[in-house]
N, C-alpha and C positions, 0 to 999 in steps of 0.2 A: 813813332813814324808819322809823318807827316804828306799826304797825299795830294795832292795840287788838285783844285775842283776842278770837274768836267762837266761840261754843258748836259744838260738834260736832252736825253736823245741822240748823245752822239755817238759816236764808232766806239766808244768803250764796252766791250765783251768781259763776263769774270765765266771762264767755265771750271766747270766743277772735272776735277781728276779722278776716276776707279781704275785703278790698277798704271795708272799711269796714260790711259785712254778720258781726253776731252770727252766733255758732256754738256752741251747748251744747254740749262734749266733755270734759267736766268733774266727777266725783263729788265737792265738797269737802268734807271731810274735820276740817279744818282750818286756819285763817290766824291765826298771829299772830308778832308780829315781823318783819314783812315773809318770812315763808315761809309757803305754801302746801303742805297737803298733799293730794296730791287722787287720786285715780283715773282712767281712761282708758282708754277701749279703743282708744287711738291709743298709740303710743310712739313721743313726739320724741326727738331727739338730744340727747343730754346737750352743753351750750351753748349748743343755739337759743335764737334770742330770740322771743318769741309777743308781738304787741300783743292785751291784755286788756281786755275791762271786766268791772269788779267791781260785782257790785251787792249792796247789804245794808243792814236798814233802809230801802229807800227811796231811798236815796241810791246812784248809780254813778259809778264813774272810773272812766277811762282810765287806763292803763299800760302796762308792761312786764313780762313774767314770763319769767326765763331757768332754761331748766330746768337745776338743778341736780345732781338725781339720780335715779336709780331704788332703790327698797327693795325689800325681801321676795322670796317667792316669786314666780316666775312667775303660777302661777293669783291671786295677791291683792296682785299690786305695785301700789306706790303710787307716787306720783313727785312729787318736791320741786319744787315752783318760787319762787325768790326776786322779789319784786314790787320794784320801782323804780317813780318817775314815767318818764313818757314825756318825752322831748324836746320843748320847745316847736316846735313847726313856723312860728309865723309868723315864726320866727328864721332859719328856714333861705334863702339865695336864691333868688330864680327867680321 
């Protein structure tokens, strides 16, 4: 997946999904290439998988963002998350 760069700072949102309820925990930073770099005063586990949505432009998706890593310092780390599509769910049984 190939994600078109967004300017640092701009209207790009990724919130995190529970239960289907948006959750801002997110400073982004930057997205492009299918990585995000963003900030958090959470720190997930390097592998989780977060269902996202992205909003920017106007426009939001759904996805997936596995967090990849953590950088920096403590007091200014920042943390990688790689975006993928989400799963089609009406694929799934049941």
């Amino acid at each position: 997946m190939s994600t078109p760069p967004s300017p640092p700072g701009g209207a790009v949102r990724i919130l995190v999904l529970d239960e289907d309820q948006p959750h801002e925990v997110f400073d982004v930073l930057a997205l492009a290439d299918g990585i995000a770099r963003v900030r958090s005063p959470f720190l997930f586990e390097v592998g989780e998988e977060l269902e996202v949505r992205i909003e920017d432009g106007g426009q939001s998706s759904e996805m997936i963002a596995r967090v990849r890593a953590h950088v920096g310092p403590e007091e200014e780390r920042i943390t990688e998350l790689e975006i993928r599509d989400r799963p089609d769910r009406s694929a799934e049984p049941g």
